[in-house]
C-alpha positions as CSV (number, residue, x, y, z in Angstrom):
1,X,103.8,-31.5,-57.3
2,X,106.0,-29.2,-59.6
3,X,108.3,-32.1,-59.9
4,X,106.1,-34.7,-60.6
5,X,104.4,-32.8,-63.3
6,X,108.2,-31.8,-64.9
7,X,109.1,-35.2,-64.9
8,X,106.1,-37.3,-65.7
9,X,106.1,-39.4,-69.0
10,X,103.8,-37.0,-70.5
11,X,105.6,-34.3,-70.5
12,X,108.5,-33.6,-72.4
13,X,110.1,-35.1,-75.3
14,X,108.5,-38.3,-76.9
15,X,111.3,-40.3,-76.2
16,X,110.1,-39.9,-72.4
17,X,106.9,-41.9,-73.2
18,X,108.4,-44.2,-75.2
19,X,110.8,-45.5,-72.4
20,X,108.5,-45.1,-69.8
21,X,105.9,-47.2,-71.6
22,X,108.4,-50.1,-72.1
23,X,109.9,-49.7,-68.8
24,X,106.2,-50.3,-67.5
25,X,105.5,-53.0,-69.8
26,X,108.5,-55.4,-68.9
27,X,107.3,-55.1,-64.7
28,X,104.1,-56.1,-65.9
29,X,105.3,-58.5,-68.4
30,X,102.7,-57.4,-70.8
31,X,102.0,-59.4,-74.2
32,X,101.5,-56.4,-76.4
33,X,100.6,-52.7,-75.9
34,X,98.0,-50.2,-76.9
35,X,98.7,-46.6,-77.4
36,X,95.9,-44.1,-77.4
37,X,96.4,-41.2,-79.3
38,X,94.3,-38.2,-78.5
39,X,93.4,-35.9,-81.2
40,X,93.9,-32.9,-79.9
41,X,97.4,-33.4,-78.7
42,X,99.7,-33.2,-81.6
43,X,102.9,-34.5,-79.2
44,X,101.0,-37.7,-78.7
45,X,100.0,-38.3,-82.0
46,X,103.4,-37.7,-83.6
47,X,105.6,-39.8,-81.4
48,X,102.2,-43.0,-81.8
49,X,104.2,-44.2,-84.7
50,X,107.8,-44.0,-83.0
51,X,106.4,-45.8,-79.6
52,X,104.9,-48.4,-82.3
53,X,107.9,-49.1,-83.3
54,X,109.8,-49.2,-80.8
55,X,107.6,-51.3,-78.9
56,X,107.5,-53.6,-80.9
57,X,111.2,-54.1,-81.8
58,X,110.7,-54.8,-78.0
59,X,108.9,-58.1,-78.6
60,X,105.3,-56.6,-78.1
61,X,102.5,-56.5,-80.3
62,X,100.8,-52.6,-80.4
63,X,97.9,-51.2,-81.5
64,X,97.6,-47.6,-82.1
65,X,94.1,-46.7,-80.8
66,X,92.9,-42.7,-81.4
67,X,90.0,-41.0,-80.0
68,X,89.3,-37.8,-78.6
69,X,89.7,-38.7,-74.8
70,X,87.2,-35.1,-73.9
71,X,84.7,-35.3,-76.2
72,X,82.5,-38.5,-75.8
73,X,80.3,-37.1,-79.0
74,X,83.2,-38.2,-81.3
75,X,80.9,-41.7,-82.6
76,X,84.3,-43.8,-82.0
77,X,83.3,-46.0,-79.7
78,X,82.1,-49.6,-82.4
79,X,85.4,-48.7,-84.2
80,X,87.9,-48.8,-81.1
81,X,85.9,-51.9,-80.0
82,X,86.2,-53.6,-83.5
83,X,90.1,-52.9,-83.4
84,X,90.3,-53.9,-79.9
85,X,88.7,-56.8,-80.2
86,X,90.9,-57.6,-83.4
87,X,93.8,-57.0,-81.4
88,X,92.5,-59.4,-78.4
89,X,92.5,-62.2,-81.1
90,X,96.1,-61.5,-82.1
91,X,97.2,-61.5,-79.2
92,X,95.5,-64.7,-78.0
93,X,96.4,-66.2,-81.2
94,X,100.3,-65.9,-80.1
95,X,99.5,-67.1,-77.1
């Protein structure tokens, strides 16, 4: 257990993430990505724009999508589904 939770993509360095999240989209062969950036966690929000980037020098469309993941009081919910929604139709629009 000790070693999964050392060496999972969440913990650590930002870099970790952003590898492991294009590592996980080429095996699924994903056509773009969303990130979700939770507002309490300062390490996720300041490596969103770096995983954006890279990402997407990686060929994949991403959308940075931020919420609070613990508190579902935060009124977020029509926004996230507008921008997803927007997203959906870029996506399909490359398609």
């Amino acid at each position: 257990m000790a070693r999964r939770l050392v060496y999972s993509p969440f913990n650590g360095p930002a870099q970790r993430r952003i590898d492991r999240a294009l590592e996980m989209a080429k095996t699924v062969g994903a056509d773009g990505a969303v990130w979700f950036c939770h507002w309490g966690c300062k390490h996720t929000l300041g490596g969103a724009r770096l995983g954006k980037k890279a990402l997407e020098e990686a060929g994949l469309p991403t959308l940075l999508l931020d919420g609070d993941s613990c508190d579902r009081g935060f009124g977020g919910e029509g926004q996230a589904a507008t921008r997803m929604e927007a997203f959906l139709e870029v996506l399909e629009g490359m398609a």
